[in-house]
C-alpha positions in Angstrom: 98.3 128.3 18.5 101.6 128.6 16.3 104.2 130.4 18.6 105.2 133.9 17.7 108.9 133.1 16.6 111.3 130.1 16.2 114.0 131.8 18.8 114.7 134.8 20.7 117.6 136.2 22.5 117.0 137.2 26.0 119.1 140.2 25.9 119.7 140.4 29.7 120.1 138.7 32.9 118.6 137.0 36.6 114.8 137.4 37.3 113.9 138.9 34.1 115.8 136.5 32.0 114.1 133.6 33.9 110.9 134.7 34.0 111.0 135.4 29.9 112.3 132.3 29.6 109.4 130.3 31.6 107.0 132.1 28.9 108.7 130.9 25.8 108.9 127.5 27.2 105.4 127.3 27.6 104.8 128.6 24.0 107.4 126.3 22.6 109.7 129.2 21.5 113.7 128.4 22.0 115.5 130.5 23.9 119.3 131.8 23.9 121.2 133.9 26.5 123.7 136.2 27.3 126.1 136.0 29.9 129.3 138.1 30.8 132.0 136.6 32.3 131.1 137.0 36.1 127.1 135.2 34.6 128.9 131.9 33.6 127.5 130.0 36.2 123.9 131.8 36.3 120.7 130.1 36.6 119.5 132.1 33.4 122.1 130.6 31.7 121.5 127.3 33.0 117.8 127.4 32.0 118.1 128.6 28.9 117.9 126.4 25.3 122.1 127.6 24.9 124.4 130.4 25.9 126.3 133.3 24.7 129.4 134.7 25.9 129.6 138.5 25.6 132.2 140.0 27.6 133.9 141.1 30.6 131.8 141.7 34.0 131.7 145.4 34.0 128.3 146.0 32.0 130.0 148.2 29.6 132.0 145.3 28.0 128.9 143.1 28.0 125.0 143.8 28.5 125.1 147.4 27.6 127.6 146.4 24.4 125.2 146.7 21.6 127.7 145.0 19.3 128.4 142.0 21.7 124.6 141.8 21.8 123.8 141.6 18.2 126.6 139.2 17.6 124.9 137.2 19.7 122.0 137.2 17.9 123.1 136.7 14.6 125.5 133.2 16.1 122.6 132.2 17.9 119.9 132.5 14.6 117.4 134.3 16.1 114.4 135.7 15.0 114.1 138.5 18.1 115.6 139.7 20.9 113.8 140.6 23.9 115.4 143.3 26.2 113.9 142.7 29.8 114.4 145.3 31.5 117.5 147.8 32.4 120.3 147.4 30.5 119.6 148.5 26.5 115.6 148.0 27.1 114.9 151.7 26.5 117.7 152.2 24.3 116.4 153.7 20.9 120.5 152.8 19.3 119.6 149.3 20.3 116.1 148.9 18.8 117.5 150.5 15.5 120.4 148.0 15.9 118.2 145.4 15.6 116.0 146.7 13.0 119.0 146.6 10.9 120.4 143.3 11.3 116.3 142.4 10.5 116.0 140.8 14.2 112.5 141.4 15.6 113.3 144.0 18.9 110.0 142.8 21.0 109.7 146.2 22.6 108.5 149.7 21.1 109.6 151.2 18.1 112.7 153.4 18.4 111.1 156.7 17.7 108.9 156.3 20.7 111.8 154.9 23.2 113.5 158.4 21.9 110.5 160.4 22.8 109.8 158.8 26.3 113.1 158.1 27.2 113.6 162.0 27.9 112.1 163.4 30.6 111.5 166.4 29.5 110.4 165.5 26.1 108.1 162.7 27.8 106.4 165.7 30.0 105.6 167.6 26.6 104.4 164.5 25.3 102.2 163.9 28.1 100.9 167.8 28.5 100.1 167.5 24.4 98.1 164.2 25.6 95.9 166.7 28.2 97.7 165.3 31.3 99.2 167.3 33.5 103.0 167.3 34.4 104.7 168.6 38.2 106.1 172.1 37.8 109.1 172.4 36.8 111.8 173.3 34.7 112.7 170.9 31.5 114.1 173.8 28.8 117.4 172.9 27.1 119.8 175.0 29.2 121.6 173.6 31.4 124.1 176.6 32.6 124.1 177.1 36.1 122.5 180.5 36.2 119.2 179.1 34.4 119.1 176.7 37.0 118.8 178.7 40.2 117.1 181.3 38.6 114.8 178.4 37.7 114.6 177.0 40.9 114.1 180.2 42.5 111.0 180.8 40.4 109.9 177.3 41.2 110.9 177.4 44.8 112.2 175.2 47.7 112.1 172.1 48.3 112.4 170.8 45.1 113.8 167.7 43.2 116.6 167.6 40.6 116.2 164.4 38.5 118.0 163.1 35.5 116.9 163.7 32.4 118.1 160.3 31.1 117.2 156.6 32.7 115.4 156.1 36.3 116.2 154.0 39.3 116.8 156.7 41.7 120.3 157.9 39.9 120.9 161.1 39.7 118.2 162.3 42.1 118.7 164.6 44.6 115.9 166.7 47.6 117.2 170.0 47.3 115.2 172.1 50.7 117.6 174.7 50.8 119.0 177.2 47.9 122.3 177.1 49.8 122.6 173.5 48.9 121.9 173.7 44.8 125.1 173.9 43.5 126.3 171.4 45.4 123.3 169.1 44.4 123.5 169.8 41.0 127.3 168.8 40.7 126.3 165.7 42.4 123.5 165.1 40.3 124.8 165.6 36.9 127.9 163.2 38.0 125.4 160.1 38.7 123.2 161.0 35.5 126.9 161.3 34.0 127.8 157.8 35.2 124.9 156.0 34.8 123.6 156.6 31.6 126.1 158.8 30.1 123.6 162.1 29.8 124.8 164.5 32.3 121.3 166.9 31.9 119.2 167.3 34.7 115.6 169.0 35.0 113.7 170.3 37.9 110.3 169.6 39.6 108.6 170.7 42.7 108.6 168.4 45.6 105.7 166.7 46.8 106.6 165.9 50.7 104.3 163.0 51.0 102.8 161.7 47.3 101.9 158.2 46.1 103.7 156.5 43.2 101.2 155.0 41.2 101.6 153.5 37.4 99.2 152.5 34.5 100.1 149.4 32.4 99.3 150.0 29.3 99.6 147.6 26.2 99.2 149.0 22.2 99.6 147.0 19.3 100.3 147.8 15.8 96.7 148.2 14.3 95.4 150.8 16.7 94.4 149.7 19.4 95.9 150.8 23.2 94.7 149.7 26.3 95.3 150.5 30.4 95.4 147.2 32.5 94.6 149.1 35.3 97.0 150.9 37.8 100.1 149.5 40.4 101.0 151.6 44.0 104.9 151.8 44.4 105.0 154.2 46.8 107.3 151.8 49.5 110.6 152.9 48.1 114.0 153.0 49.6 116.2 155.7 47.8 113.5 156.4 45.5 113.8 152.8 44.6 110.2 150.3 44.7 110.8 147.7 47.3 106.9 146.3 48.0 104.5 147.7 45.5 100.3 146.2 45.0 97.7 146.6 42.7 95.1 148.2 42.7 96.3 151.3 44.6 94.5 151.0 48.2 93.4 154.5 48.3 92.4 155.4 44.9 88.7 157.0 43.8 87.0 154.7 41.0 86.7 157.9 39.7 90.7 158.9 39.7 91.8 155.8 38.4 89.4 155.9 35.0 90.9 159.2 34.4 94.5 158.4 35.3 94.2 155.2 32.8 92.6 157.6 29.9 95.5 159.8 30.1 97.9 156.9 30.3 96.1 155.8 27.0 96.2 159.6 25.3 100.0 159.2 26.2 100.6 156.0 24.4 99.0 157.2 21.5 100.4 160.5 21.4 104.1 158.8 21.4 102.5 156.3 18.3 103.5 153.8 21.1 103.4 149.8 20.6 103.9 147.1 23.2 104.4 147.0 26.7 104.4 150.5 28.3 104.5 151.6 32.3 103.0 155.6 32.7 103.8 156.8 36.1 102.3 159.7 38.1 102.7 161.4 41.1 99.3 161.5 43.3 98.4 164.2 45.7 95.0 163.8 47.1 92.4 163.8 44.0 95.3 165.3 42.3 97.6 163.6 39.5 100.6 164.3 37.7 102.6 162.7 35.1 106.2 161.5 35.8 107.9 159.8 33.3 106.7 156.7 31.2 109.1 153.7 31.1 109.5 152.4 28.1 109.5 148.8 29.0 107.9 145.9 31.3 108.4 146.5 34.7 110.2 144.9 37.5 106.6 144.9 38.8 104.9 143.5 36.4 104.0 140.2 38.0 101.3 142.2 39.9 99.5 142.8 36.8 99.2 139.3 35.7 98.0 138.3 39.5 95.1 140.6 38.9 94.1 139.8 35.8 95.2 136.4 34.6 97.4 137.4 31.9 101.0 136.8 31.0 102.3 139.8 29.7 105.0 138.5 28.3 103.2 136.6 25.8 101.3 139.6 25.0 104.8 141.4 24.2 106.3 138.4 22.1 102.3 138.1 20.2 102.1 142.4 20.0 106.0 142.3 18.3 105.3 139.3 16.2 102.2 141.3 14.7 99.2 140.4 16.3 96.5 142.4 17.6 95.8 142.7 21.4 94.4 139.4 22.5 89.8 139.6 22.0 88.4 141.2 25.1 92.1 143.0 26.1 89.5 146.0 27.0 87.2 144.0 29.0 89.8 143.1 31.4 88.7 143.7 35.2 91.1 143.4 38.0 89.8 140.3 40.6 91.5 140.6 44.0 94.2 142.0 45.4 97.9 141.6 44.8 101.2 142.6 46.9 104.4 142.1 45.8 108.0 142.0 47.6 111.3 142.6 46.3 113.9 140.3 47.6 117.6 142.1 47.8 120.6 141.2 48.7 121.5 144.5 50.7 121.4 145.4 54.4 119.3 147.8 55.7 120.7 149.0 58.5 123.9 150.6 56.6 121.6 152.5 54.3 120.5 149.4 52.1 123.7 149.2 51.1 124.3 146.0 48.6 125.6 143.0 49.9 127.3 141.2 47.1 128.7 137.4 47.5 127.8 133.8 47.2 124.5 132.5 48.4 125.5 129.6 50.1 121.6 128.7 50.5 118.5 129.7 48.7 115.3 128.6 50.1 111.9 130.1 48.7 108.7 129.6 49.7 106.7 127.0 47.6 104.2 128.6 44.9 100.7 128.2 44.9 97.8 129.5 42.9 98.0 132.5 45.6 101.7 132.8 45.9 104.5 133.7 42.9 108.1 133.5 43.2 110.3 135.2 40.2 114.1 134.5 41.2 117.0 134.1 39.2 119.1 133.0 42.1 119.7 129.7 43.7 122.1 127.6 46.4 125.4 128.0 45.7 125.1 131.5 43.5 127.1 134.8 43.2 125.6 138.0 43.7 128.1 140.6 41.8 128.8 143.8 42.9 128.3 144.3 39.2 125.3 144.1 39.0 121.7 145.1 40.6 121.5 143.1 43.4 118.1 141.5 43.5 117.3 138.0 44.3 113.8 137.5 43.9 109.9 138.8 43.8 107.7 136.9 45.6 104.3 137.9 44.9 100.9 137.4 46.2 97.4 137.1 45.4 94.4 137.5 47.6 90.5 137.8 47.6 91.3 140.9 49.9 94.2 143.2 50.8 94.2 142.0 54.1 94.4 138.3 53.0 97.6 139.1 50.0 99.5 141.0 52.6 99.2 138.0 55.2 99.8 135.6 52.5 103.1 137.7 51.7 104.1 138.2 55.1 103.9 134.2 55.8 106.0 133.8 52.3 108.6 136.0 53.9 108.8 134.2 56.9 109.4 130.7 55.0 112.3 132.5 52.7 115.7 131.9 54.2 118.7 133.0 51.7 122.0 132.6 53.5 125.4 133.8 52.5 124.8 137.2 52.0 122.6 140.0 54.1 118.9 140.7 52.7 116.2 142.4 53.2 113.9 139.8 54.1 113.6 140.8 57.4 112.8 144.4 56.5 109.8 143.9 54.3 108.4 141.6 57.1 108.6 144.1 59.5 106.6 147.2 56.8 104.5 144.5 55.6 102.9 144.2 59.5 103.6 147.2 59.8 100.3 149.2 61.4 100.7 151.6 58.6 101.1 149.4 56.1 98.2 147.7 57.4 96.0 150.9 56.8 97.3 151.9 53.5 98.5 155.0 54.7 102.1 155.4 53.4 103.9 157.2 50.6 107.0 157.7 48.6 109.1 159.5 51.4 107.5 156.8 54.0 110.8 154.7 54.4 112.6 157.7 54.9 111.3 159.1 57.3 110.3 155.6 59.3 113.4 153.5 58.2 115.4 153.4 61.4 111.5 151.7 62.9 112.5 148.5 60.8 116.0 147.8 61.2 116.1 148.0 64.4 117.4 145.1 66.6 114.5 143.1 68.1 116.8 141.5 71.2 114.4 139.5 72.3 114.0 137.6 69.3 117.7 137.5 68.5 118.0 136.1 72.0 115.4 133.4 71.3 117.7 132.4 67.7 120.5 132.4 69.8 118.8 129.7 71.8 117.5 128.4 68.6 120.8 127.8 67.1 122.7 125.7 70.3 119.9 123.8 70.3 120.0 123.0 66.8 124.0 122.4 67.4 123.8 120.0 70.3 120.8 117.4 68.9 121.7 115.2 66.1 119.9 115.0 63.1 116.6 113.1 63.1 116.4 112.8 59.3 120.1 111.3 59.2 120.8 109.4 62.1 120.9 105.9 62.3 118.6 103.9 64.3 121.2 101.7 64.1 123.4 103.5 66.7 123.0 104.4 70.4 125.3 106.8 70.2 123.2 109.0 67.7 120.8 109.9 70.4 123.5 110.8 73.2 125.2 114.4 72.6 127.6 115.2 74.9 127.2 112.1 77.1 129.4 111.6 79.7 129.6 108.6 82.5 127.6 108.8 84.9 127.1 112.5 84.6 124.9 115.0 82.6 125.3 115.7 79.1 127.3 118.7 78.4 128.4 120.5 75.0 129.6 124.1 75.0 130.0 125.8 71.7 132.1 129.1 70.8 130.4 131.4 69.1 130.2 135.0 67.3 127.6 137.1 66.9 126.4 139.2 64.3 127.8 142.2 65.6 131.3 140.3 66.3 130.2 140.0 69.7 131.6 136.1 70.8 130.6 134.0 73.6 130.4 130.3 74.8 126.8 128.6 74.7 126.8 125.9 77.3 124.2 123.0 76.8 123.3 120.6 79.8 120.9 118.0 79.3 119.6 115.6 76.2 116.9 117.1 73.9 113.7 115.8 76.5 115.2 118.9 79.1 118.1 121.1 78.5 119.3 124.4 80.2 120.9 126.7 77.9 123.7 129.1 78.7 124.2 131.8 76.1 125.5 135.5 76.9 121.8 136.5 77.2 121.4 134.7 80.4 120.0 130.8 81.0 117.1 128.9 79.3 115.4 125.8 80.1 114.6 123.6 77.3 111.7 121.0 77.1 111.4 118.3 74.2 113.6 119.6 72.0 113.9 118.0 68.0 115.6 118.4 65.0 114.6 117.3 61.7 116.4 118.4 58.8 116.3 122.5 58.6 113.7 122.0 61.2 114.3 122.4 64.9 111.1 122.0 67.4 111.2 123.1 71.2 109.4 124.5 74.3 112.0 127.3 75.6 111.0 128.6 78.9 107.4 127.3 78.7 106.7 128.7 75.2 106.5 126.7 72.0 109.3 127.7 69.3 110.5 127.0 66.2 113.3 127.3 63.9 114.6 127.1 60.4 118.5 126.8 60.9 120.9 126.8 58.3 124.6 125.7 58.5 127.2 126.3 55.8 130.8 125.2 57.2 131.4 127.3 60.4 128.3 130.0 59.6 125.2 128.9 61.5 121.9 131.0 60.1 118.8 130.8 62.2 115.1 131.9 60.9 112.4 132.4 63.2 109.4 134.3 62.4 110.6 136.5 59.8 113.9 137.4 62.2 117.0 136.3 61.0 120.4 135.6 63.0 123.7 134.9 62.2 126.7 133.2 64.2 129.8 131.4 63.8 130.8 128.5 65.0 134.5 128.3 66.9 136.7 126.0 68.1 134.8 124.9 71.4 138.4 123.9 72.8 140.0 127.4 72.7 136.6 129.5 73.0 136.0 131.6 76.1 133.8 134.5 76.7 136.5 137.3 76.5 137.1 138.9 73.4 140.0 137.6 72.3 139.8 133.6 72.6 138.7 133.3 68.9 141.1 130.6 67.6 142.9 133.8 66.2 140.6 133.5 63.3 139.6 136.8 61.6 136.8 137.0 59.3 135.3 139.2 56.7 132.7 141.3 58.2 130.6 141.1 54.8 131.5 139.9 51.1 134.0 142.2 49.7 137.3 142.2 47.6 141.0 142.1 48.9 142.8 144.7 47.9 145.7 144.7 49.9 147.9 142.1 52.3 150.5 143.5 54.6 151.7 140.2 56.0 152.5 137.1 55.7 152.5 133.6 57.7 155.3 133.9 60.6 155.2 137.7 60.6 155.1 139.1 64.0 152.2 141.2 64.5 151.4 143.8 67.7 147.5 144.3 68.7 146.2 146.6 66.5 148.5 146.4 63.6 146.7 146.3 60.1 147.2 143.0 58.5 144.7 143.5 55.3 142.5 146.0 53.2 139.1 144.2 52.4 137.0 146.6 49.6 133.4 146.3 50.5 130.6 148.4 48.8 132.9 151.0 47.0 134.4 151.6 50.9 137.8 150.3 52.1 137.6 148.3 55.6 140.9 147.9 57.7 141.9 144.1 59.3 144.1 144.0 62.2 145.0 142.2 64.7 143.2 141.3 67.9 146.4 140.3 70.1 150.1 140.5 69.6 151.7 137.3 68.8 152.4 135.5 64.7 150.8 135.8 61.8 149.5 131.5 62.0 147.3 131.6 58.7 146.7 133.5 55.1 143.5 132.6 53.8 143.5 135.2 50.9 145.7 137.2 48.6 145.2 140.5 46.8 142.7 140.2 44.1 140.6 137.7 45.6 136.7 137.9 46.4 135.5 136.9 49.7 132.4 136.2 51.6 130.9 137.4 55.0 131.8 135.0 57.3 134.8 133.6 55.3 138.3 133.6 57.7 140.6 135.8 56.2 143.6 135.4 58.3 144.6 134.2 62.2 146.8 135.2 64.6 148.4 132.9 67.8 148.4 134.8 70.9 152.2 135.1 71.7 153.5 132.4 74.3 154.1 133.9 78.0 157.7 133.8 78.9 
């Protein structure tokens, strides 16, 4: 079949950018993309046919630059430009940008991302279309007096949303009348800063709804057609982190009528191309949302079900062509479940974790398992930037068998560097609620602190894990050659021993003592003593019976930063100088480190300064907060690492201090 263009522009960046990418390679269309200056390096840029610079980091001065983008287009020849999604996807300016320059924009046409892009318009769209919208208030004034008399009328709780973009911005649970105005100001400054529309609506609140969304695809000769529906209703600050299709709880009868209205809604908006309609579900009860404009993050889910690649479908739809024969025959077969992989921590309020991935290790794919990442080994996660790493996505006969399918896929991820939330979706995914379908949009919320909290026993166990890994030499690389490969710690005519200073996650440090070879060891770690039976490490790979019980370990080492993966747990230590390392708190070597990938902002010191316990040495700018360094012990400033200006990551030493010599 002749492929739909010659070349297209992939007008964004990460996941989305790769995942268009693998399409057009498989249709024999070249490919160009866009980086700004902190992409350079980026896989999308390394997978693509060739590269266009387009400006600074900040988005502003690059992906959301329409002019930057169309230059690139026009030095690059192409014939479209596809928008993934975020970015200038649902930007109407955009499409009509392209329109003029006669470059194909493979997305709807700019009168409908106008229409839809609005929230409010969108709801009158959709009530036209016979589908119902939440109550609420959408008129054009915006005055603070029609808003509380508004949300008087409408009553409390209630939700004030932006009226412009998604993702959570500008969203704010209002249960009190006392606390409007303050929401409101709040509000309008995210919708402000995010998508330069300050207007806000307001809807009732719906304490415990599903989020479920209809694909739908139209083309340009009539014809418009649902692929069937997708539950997002795990989200973390009103953002999807593990959506599935079909929706577990959904009447046959419910979804046929929530994909007719999503249809009615298409055409009403004289809509072509890819197109997500989302609704709120209360019971039997549905209500329209918003429709996004776009393909979704989600997407992938779709395609599990069906067998389709829907990004062909958008490149075949813009190029002209009807909707591929038997489009309305589709059926869904089996169940899918997808996970969204971010670089974030969950236990500060998912708050991202920028910095370098020192290690990127996905699980492999298979006809039942999908992994969309535009990150690997060795790439940086800008604070720019939304921080997602991957989707890993999977496909069972059953819901039972995707979820268990997705929940071993987590436990074979390991990304080092930076925190994730790997960990996190383990725990929901096996999750007894989870497991009976039985959650909602305001289910993380209210059972977030459930799933970050720390498991000690198994962080004990990595800990274990970890000196284990540390004292046995490598199978896979040692020489056979050499005696002396097999002997750690040896000493004559007495027991091996090896004792290792380390540092916790939570700064915590200790000595680990090893005695022993890898046939018997006992363990010493600040949890208390472990005895060790036929210990092995191959590779990544470490093998051992620890206190009678079989365990295993993927462990990870970058320089002094030991990573340690067991069953979907994940623990972190550094490794000190075994010579100066005791178990009190302040025999680290002197070395401080950042606590988490940030930017340096400030340095009061320099080497040979003489510093007092407690003094501030540095200013490290982490996640739009300012974190203090100073020093552990009195004594002179030994080592600068960093200056002001630079970027650093977790586990990085910053600076050291020497104890100051007794008299």
């Amino acid at each position: 079949m002749k492929p739909p263009f010659h070349k297209i522009l992939i007008a964004n960046r990460g996941e989305i950018a790769c995942r268009v990418i693998r399409t057009c390679r498989r249709l024999g269309v070249k490919t160009a993309a866009v980086f700004s200056n902190a992409d350079r390096n980026a896989r999308h840029v390394r997978l693509a046919g060739e590269a266009h610079r387009i400006g600074g980091a900040a988005p502003a001065d690059s992906y959301l630059n329409i002019g930057h983008v169309i230059g690139a287009a026009r030095a690059a020849r192409c014939d479209a430009v596809h928008p993934g999604y975020g970015f200038l996807s649902e930007n109407a300016d955009f499409a009509r940008a392209c329109a003029g320059e006669k470059i194909v924009f493979i997305g709807p046409p700019a009168e409908a991302i106008a229409a839809m892009g609005d929230k409010s318009a969108a709801a009158a769209v959709a009530e036209r279309a016979g589908a119902a919208a939440l109550p609420g208030h959408r008129g054009a004034a915006q005055d603070d007096a029609t808003l509380r008399a508004a949300a008087k009328q409408l009553g409390f709780p209630l939700l004030i949303k932006s009226c412009a973009g998604g993702g959570g911005r500008g969203m704010k649970i209002v249960r009190e009348e006392k606390n409007l105005t303050a929401a409101l100001a709040s509000a309008r400054r995210e919708a402000q800063n995010a998508f330069g529309d300050r207007r806000v609506l307001l809807e009732k609140f719906i304490a415990q709804p599903r989020h479920v969304e209809v694909q739908i695809f139209a083309d340009r000769h009539g014809g418009c057609v649902s692929l069937f529906e997708r539950d997002c209703s795990v989200q973390r600050r009103f953002q999807k982190i593990i959506e599935e299709a079909p929706c577990p709880v959904l009447h046959e009868q419910t979804r046929a009528a929530m994909g007719a209205a999503a249809v009615r809604i298409a055409r009403a908006a004289n809509y072509c191309g890819a197109g997500t309609v989302e609704f709120l579900v209360d019971g039997d009860a549905f209500y329209f949302m918003e429709m996004n404009t776009r393909l979704q993050v989600e997407h992938a889910l779709t395609e599990m079900v069906t067998g389709c690649d829907l990004v062909e479908w958008q490149l075949r739809i813009a190029a002209g062509e009807p909707l591929p024969p038997g489009a309305a025959r589709l059926r869904m077969e089996g169940c899918a479940v997808e996970a969204r992989v971010y670089a974030e921590d969950p236990s500060r309020d998912f708050a991202p974790a920028p910095g370098v991935v020192t290690a990127a290790r996905w699980p492999a794919e298979s006809k039942k398992l999908r992994v969309d990442s535009g990150v690997d080994s060795g790439d940086t996660v800008s604070e720019h930037y939304d921080s997602l790493l991957a989707k890993i996505i999977a496909r069972g006969e059953t819901r039972a068998a995707a979820v268990d399918t997705l929940a071993r896929a987590l436990v074979q991820t390991a990304v080092t560097g930076v925190r994730t939330n790997v960990e996190f979706l383990h725990r929901v995914l096996r999750s007894p609620q989870f497991a009976a379908g039985s959650v909602d949009a305001n289910f993380i919320a209210r059972s977030g602190d459930t799933f970050t909290a720390v498991d000690e026993v198994r962080a004990a166990r990595a800990r274990v894990m970890a000196a284990v890994f540390l004292a046995l030499p490598d199978a896979a690389a040692a020489s056979p050659a050499s005696a002396w490969t097999r002997c750690p710690g040896w000493r004559l005519n007495q027991a091996a021993v090896q004792c290792f200073g380390l540092r916790g996650d939570d700064g915590t440090r200790f000595t680990v003592t090893v005695h022993g070879d890898g046939l018997r060891m006992r363990v010493v770690t600040a949890d208390g003593e472990s005895d060790v039976e036929n210990a092995g490490r191959d590779g990544e790979t470490v093998r051992a019976v620890v206190d009678g019980a079989p365990a295993a370990a993927r462990v990870l080492r970058h320089g002094g930063v030991v990573d340690v993966f067991t069953d979907g747990h994940r623990q972190t230590v550094q490794l000190a100088d075994a010579a100066t390392e005791t178990a009190d708190e302040t025999a680290t070597g002197g070395g401080l480190f950042a606590p988490m990938p940030g930017r340096v902002v400030r340095v009061m010191v320099k080497v040979g300064d003489l510093v007092d316990q407690g003094d501030a040495l540095l200013v490290l700018e982490a996640m739009k907060m300012e974190h203090t360094i100073r020093s552990p012990r009195r004594g002179a400033v030994a080592r600068l690492h960093c200056k002001a200006g630079d970027s650093v990551s977790e586990g990085a030493e910053l600076a050291a201090v020497e104890a100051e010599a007794a008299p």
